[in-house]
mmCIF file as Biopython writes it, N, C-alpha, C and O atoms, coordinates in Angstrom:
data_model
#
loop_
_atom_site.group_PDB
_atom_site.id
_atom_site.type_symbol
_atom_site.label_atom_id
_atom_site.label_alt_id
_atom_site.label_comp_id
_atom_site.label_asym_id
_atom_site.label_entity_id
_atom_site.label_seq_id
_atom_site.pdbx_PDB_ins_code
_atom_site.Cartn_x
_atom_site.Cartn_y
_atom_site.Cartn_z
_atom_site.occupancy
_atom_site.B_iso_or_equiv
_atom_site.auth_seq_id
_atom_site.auth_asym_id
_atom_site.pdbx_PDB_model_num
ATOM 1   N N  . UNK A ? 1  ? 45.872 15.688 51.348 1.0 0.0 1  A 1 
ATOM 2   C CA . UNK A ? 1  ? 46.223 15.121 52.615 1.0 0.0 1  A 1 
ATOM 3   C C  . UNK A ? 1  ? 47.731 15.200 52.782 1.0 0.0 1  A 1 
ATOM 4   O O  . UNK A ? 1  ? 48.506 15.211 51.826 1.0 0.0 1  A 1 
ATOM 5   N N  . UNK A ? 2  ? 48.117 15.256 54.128 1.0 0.0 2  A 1 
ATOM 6   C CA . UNK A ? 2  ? 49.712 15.379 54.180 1.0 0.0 2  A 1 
ATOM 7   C C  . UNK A ? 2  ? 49.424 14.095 55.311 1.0 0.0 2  A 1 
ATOM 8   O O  . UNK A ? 2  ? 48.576 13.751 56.133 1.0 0.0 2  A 1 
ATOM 9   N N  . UNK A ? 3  ? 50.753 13.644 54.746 1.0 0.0 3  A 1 
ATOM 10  C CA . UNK A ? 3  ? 51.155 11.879 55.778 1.0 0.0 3  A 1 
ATOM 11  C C  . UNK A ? 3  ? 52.741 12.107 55.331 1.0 0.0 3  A 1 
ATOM 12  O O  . UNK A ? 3  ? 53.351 12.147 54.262 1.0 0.0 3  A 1 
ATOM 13  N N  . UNK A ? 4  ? 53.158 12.266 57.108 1.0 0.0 4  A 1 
ATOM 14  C CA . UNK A ? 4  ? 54.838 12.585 56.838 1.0 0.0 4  A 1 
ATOM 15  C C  . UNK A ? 4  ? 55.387 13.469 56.374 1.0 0.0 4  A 1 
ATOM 16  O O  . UNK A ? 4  ? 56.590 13.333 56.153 1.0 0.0 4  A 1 
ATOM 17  N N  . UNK A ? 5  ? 54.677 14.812 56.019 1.0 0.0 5  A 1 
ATOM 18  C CA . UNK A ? 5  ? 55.021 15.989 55.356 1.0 0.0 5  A 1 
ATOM 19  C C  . UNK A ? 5  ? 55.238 16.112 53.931 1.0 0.0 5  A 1 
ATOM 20  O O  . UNK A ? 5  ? 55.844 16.916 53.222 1.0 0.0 5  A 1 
ATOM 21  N N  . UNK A ? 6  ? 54.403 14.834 53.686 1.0 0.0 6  A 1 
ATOM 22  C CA . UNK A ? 6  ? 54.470 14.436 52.073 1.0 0.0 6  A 1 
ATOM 23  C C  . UNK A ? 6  ? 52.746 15.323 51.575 1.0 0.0 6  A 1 
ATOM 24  O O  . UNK A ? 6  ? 52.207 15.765 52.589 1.0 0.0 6  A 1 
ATOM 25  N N  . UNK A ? 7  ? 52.076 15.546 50.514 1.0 0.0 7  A 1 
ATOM 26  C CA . UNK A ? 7  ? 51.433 15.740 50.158 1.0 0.0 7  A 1 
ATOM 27  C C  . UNK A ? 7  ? 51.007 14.618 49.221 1.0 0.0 7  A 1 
ATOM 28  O O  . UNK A ? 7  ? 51.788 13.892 48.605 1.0 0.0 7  A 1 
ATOM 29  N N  . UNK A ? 8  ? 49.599 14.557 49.181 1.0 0.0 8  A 1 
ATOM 30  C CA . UNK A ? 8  ? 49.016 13.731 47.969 1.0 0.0 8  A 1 
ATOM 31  C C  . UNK A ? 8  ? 47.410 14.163 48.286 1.0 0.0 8  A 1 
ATOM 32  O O  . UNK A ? 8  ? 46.963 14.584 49.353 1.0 0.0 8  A 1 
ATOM 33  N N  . UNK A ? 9  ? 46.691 13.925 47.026 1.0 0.0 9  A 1 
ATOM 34  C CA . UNK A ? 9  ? 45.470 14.017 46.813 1.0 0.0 9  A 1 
ATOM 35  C C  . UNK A ? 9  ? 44.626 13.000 46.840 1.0 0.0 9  A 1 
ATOM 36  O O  . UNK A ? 9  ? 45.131 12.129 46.131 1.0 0.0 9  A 1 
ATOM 37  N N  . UNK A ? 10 ? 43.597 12.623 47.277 1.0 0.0 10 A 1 
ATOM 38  C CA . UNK A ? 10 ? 42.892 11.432 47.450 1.0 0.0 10 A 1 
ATOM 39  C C  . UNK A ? 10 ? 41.784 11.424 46.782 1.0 0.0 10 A 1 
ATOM 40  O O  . UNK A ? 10 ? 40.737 11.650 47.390 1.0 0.0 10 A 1 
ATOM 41  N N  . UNK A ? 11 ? 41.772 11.184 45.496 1.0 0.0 11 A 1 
ATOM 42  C CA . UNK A ? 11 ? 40.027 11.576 44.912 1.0 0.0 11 A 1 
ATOM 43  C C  . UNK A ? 11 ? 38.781 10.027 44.797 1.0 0.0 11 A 1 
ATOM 44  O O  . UNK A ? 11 ? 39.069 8.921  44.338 1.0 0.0 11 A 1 
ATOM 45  N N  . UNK A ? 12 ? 37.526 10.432 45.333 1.0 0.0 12 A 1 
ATOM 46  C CA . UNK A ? 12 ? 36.763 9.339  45.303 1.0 0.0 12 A 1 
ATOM 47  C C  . UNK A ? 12 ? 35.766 9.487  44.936 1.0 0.0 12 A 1 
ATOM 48  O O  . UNK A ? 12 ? 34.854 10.191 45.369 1.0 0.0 12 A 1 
ATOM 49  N N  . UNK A ? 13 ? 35.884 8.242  43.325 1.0 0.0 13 A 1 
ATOM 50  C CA . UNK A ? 13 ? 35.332 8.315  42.216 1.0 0.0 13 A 1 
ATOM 51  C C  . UNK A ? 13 ? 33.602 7.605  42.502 1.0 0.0 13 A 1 
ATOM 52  O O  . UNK A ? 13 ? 33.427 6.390  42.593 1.0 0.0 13 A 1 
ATOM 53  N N  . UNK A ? 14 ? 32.680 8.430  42.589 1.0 0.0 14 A 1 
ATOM 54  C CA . UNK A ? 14 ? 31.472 8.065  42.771 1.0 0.0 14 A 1 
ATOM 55  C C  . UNK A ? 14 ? 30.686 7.675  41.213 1.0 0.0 14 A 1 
ATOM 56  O O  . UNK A ? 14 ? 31.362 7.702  40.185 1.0 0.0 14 A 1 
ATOM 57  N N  . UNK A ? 15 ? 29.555 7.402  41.185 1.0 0.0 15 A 1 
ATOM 58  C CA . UNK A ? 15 ? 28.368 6.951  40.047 1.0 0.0 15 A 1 
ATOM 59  C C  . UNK A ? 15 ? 28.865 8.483  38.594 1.0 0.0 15 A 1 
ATOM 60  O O  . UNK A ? 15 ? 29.071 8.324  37.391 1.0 0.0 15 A 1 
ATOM 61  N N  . UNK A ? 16 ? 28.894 9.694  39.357 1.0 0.0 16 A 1 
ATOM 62  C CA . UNK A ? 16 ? 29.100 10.979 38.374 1.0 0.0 16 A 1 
ATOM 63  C C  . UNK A ? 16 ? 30.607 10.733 37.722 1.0 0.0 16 A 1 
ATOM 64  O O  . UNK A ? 16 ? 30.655 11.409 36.694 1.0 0.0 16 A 1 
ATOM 65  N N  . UNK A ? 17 ? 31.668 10.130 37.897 1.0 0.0 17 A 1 
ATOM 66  C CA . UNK A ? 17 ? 32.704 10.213 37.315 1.0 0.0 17 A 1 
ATOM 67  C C  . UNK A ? 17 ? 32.993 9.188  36.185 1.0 0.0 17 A 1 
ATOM 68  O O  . UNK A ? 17 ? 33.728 8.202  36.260 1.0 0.0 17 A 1 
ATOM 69  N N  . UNK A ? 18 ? 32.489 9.487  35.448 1.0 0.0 18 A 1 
ATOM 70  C CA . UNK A ? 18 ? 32.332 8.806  33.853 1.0 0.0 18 A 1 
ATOM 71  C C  . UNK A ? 18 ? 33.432 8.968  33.119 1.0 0.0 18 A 1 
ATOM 72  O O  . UNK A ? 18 ? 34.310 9.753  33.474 1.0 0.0 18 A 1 
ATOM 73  N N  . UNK A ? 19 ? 33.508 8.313  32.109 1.0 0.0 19 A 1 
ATOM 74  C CA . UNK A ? 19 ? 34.438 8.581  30.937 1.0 0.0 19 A 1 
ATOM 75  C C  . UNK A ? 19 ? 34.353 9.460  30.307 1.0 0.0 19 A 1 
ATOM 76  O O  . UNK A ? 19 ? 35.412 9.846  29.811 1.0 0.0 19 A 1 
ATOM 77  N N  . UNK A ? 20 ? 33.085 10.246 29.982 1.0 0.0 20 A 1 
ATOM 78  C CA . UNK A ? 20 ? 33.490 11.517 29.417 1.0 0.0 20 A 1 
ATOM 79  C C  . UNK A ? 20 ? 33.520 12.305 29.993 1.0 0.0 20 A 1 
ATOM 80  O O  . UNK A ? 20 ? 33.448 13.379 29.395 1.0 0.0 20 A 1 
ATOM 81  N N  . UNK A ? 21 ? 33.658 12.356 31.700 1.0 0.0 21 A 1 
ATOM 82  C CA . UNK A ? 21 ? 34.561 13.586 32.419 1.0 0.0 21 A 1 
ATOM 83  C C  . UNK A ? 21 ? 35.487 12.954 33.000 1.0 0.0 21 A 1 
ATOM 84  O O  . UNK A ? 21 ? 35.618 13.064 34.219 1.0 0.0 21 A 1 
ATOM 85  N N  . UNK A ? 22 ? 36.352 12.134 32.226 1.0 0.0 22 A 1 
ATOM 86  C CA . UNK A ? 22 ? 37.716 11.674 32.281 1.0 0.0 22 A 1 
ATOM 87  C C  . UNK A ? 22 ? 38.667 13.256 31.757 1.0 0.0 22 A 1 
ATOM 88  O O  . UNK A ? 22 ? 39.542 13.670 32.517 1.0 0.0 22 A 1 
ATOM 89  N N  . UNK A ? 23 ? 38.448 13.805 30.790 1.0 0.0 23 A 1 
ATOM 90  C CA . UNK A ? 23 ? 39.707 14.280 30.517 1.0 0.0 23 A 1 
ATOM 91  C C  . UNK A ? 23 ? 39.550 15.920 31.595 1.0 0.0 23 A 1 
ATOM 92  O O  . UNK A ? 23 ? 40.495 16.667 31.847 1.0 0.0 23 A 1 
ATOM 93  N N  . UNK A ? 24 ? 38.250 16.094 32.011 1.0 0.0 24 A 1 
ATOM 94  C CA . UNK A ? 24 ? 38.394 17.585 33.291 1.0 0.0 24 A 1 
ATOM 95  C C  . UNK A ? 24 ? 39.172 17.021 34.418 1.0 0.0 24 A 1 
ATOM 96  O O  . UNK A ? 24 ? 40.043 17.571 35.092 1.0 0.0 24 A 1 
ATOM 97  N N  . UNK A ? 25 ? 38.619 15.627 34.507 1.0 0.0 25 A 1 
ATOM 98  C CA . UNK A ? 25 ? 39.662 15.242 35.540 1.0 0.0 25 A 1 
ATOM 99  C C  . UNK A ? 25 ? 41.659 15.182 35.613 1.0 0.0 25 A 1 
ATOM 100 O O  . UNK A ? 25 ? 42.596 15.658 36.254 1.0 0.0 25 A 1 
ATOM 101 N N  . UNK A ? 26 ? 41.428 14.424 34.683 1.0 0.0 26 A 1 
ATOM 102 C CA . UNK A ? 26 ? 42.776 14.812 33.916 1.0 0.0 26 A 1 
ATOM 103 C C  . UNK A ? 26 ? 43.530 16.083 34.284 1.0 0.0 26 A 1 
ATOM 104 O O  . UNK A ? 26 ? 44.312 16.247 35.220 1.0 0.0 26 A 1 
ATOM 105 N N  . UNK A ? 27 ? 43.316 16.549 33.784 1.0 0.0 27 A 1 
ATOM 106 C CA . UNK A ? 27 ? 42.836 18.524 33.899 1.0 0.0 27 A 1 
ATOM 107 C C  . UNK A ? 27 ? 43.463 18.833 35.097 1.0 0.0 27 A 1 
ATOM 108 O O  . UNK A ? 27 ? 44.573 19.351 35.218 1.0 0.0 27 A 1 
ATOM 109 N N  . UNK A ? 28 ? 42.613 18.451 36.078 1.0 0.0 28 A 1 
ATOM 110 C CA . UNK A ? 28 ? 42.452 18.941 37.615 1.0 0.0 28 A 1 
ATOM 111 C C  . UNK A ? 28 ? 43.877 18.007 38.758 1.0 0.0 28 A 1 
ATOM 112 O O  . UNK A ? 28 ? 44.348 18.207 39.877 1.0 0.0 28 A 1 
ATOM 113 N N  . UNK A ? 29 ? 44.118 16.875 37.532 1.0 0.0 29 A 1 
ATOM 114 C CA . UNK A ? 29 ? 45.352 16.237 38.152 1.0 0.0 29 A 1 
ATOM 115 C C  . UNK A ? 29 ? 46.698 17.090 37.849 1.0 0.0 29 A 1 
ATOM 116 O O  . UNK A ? 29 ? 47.606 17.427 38.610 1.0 0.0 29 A 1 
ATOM 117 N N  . UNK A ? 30 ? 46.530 17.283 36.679 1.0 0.0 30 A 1 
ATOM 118 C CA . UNK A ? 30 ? 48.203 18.072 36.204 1.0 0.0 30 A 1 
ATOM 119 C C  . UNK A ? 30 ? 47.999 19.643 37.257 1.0 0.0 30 A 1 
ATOM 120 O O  . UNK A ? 30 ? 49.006 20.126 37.775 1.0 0.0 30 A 1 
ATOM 121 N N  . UNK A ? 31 ? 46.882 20.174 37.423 1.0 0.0 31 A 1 
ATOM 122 C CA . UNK A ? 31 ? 46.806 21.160 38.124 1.0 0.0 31 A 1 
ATOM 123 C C  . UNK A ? 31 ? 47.635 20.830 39.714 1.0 0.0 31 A 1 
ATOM 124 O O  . UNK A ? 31 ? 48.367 21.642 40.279 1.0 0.0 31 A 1 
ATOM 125 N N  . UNK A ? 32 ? 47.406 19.888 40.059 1.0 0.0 32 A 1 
ATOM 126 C CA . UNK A ? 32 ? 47.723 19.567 41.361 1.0 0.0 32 A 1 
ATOM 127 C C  . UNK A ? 32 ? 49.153 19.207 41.173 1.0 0.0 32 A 1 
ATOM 128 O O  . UNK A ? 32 ? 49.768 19.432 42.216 1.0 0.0 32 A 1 
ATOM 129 N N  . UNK A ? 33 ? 49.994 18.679 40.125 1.0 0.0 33 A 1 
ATOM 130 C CA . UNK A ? 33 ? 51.163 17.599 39.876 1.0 0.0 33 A 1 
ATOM 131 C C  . UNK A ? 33 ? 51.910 19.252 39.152 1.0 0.0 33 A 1 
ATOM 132 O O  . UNK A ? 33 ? 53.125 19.182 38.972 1.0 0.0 33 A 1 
ATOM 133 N N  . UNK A ? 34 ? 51.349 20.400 38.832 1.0 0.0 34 A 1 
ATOM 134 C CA . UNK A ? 34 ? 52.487 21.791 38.541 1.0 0.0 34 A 1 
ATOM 135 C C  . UNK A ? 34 ? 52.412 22.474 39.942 1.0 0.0 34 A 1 
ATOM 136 O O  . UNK A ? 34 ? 53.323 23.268 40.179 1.0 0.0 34 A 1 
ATOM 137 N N  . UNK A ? 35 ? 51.565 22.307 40.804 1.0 0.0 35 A 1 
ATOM 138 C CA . UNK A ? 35 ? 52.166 22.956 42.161 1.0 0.0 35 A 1 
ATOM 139 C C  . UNK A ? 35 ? 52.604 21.759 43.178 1.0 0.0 35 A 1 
ATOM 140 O O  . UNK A ? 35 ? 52.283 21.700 44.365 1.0 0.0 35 A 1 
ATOM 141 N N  . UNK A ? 36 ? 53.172 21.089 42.672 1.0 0.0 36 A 1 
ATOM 142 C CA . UNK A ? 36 ? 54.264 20.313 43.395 1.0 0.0 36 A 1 
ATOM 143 C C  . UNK A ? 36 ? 53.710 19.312 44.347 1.0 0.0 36 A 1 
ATOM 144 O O  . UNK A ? 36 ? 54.302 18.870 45.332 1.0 0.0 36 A 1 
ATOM 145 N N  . UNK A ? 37 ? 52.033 18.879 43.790 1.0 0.0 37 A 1 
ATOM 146 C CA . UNK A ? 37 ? 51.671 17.415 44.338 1.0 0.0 37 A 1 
ATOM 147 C C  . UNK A ? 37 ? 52.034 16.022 43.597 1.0 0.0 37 A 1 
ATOM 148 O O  . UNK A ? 37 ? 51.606 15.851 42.455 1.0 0.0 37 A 1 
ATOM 149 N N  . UNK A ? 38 ? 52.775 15.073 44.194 1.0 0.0 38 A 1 
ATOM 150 C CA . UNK A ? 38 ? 53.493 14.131 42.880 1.0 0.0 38 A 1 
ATOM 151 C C  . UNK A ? 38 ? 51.911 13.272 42.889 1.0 0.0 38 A 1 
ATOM 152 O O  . UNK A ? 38 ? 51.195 13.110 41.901 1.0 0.0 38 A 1 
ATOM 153 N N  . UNK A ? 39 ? 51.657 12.840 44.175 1.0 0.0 39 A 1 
ATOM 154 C CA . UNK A ? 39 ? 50.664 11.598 44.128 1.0 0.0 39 A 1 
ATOM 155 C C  . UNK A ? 39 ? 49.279 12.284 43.788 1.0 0.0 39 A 1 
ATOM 156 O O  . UNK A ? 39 ? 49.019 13.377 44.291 1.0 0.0 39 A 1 
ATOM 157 N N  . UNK A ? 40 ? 48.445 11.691 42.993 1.0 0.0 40 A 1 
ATOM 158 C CA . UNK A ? 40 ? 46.844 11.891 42.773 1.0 0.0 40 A 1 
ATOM 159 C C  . UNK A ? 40 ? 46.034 10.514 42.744 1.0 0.0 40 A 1 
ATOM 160 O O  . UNK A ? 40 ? 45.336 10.188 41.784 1.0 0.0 40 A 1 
ATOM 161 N N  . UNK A ? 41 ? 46.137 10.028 43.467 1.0 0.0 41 A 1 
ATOM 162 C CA . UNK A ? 41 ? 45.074 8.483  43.339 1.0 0.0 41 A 1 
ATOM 163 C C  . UNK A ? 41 ? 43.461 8.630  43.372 1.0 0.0 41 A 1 
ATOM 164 O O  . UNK A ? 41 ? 42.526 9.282  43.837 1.0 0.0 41 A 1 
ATOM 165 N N  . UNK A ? 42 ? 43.679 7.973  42.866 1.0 0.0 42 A 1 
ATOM 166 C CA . UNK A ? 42 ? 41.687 7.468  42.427 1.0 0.0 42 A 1 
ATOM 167 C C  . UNK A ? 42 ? 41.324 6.145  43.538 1.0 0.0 42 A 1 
ATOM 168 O O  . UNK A ? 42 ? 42.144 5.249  43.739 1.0 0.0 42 A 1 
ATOM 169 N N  . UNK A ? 43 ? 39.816 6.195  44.283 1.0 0.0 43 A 1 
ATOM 170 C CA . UNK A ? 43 ? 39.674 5.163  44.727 1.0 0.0 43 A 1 
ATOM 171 C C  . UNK A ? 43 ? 38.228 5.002  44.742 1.0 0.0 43 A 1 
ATOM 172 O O  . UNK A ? 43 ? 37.686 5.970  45.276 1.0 0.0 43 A 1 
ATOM 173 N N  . UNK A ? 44 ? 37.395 4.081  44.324 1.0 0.0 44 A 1 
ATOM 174 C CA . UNK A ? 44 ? 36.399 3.954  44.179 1.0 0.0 44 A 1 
ATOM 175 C C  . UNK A ? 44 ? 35.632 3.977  45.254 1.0 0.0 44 A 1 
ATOM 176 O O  . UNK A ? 44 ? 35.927 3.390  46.295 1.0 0.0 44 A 1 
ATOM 177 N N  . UNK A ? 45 ? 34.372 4.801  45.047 1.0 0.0 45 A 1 
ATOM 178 C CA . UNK A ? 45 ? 33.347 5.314  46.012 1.0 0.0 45 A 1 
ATOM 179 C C  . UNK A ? 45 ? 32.968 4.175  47.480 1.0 0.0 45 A 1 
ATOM 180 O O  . UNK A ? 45 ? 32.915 4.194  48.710 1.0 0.0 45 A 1 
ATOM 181 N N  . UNK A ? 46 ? 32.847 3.605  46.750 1.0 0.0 46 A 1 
ATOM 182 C CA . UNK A ? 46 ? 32.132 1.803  47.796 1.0 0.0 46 A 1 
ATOM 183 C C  . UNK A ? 46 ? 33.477 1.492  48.275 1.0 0.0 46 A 1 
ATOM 184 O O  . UNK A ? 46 ? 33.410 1.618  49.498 1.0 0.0 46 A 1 
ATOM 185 N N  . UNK A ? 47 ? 34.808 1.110  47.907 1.0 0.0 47 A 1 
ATOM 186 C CA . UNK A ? 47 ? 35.373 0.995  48.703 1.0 0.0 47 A 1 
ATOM 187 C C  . UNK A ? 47 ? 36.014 1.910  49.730 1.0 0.0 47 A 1 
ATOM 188 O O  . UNK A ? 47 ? 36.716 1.491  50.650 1.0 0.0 47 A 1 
ATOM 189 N N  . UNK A ? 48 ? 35.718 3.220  49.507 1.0 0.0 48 A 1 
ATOM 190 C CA . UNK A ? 48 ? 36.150 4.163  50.603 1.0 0.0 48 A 1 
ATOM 191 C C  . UNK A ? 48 ? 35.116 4.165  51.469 1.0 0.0 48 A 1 
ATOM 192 O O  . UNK A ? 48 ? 35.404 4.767  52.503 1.0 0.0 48 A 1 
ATOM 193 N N  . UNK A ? 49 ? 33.792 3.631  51.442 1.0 0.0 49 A 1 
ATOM 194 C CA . UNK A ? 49 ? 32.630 3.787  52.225 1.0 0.0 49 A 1 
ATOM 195 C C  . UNK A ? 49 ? 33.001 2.443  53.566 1.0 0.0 49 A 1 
ATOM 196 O O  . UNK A ? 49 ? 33.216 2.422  54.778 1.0 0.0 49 A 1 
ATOM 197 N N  . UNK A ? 50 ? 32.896 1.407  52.369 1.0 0.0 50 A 1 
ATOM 198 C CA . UNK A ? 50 ? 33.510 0.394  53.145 1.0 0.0 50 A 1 
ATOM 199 C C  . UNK A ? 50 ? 34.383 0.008  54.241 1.0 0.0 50 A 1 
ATOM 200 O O  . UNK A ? 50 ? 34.319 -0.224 55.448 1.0 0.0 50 A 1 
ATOM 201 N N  . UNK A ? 51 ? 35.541 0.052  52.939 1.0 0.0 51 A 1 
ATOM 202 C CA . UNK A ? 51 ? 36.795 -0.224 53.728 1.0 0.0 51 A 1 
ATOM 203 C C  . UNK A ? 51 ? 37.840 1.234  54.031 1.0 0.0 51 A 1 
ATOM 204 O O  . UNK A ? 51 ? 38.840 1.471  53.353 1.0 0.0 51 A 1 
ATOM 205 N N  . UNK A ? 52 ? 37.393 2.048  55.104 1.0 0.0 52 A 1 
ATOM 206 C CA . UNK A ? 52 ? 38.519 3.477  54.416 1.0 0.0 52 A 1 
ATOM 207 C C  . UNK A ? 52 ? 39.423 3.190  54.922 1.0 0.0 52 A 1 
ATOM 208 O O  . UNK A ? 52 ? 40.425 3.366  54.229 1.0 0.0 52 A 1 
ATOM 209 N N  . UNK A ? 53 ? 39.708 2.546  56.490 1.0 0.0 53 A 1 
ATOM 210 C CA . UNK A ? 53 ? 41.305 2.165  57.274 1.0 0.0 53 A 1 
ATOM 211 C C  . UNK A ? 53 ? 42.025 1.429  55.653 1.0 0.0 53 A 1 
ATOM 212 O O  . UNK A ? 53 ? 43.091 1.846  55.200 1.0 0.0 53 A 1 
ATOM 213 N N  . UNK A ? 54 ? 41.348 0.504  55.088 1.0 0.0 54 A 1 
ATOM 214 C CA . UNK A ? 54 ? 42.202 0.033  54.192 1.0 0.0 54 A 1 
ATOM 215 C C  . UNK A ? 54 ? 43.027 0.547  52.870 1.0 0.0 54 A 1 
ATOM 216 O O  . UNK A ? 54 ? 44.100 0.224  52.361 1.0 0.0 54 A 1 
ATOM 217 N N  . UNK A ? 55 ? 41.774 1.721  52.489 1.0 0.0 55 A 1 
ATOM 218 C CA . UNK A ? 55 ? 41.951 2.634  51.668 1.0 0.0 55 A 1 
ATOM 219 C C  . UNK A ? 55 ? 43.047 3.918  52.009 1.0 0.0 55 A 1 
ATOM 220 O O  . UNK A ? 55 ? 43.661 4.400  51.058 1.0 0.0 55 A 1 
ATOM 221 N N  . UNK A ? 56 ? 43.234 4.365  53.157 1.0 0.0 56 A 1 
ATOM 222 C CA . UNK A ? 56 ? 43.902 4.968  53.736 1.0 0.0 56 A 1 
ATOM 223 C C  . UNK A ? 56 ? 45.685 4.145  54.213 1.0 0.0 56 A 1 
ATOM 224 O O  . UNK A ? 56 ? 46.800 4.649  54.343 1.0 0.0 56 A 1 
ATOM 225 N N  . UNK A ? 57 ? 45.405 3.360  54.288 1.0 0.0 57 A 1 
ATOM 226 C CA . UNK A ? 57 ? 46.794 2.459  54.570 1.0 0.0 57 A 1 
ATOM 227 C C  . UNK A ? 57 ? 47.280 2.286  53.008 1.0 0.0 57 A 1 
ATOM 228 O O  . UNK A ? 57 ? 48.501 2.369  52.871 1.0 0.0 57 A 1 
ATOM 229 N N  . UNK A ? 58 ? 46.421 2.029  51.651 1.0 0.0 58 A 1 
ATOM 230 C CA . UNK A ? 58 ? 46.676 1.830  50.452 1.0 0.0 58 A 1 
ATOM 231 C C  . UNK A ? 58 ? 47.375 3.232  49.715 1.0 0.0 58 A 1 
ATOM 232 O O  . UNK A ? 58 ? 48.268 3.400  48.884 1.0 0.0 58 A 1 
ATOM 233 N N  . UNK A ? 59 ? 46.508 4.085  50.451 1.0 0.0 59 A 1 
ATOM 234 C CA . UNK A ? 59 ? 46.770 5.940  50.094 1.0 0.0 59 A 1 
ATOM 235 C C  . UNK A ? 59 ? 48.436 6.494  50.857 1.0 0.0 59 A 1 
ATOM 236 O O  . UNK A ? 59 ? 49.342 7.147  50.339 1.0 0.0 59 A 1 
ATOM 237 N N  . UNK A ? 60 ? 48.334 5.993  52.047 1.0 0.0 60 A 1 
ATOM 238 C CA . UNK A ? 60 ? 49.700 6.570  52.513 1.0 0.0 60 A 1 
ATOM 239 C C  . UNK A ? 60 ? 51.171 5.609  51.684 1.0 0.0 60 A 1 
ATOM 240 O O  . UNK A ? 60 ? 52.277 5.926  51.246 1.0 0.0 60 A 1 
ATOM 241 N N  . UNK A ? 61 ? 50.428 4.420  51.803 1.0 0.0 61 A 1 
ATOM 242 C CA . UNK A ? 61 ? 51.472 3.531  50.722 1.0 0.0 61 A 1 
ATOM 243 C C  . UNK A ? 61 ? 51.786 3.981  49.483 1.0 0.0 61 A 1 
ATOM 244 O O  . UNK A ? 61 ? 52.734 3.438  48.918 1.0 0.0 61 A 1 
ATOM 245 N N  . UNK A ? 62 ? 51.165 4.907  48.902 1.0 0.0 62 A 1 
ATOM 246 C CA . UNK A ? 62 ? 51.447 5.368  47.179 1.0 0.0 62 A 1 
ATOM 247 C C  . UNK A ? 62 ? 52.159 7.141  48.044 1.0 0.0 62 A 1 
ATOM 248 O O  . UNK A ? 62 ? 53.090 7.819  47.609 1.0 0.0 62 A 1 
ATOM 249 N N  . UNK A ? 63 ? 51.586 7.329  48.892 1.0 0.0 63 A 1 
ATOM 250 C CA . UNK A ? 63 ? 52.494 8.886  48.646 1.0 0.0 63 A 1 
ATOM 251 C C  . UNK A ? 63 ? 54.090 8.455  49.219 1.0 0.0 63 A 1 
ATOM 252 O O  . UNK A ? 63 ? 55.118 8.978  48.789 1.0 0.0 63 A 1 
ATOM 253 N N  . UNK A ? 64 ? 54.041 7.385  50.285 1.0 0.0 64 A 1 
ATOM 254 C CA . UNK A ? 64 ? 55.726 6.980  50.559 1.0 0.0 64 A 1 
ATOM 255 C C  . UNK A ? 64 ? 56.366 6.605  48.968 1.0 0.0 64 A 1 
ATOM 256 O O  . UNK A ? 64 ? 57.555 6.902  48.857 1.0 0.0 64 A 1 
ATOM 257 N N  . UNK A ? 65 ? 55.864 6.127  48.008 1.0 0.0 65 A 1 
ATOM 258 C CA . UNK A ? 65 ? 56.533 5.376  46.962 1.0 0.0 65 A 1 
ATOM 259 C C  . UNK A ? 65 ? 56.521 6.846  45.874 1.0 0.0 65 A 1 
ATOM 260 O O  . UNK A ? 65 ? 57.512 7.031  45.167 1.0 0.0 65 A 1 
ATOM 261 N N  . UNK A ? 66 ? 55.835 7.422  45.839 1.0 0.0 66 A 1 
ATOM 262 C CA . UNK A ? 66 ? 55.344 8.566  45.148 1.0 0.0 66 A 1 
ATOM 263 C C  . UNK A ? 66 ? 56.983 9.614  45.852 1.0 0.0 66 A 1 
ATOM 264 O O  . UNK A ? 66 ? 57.290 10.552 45.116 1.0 0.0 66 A 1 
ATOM 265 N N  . UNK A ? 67 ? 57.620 9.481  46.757 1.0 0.0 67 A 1 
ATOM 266 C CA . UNK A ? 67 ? 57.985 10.675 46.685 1.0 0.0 67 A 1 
ATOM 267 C C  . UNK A ? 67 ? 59.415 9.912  47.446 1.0 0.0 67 A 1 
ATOM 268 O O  . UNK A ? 67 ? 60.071 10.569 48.255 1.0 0.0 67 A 1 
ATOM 269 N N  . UNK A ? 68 ? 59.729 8.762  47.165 1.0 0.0 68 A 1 
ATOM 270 C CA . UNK A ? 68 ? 60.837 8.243  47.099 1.0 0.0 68 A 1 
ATOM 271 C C  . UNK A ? 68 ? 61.782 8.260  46.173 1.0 0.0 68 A 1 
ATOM 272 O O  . UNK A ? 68 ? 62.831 7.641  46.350 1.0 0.0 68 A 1 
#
């Protein structure tokens, strides 16, 4: 997602994202953080279903601090 010409990634962690595909994830973050994305947040499935205005106001709040 770009907010402000900033970049960041928004990933939402459903029932399949377990601990032992913690470290592909891992993986797939540094992939994003060597072509020059600083922010990668995690946000849990139910609350993006839920609440996304809130999740989205929480998301643009980490890429402003992320690239300050």
């Amino acid at each position: 997602m770009c907010y402000n010409g900033k970049w960041g990634v928004l990933e939402v962690d459903g029932p399949h994202h377990t601990a032992e595909r913690r470290v592909e994830e891992q993986e797939r973050e540094r992939i994003f953080k060597r072509n020059g994305i600083k922010v990668v947040e995690r946000f849990d499935a139910e609350r993006c279903y839920n609440n996304p205005d809130e999740v989205m106001q929480d998301f643009f709040k980490l890429i402003e601090i992320g690239y300050s």
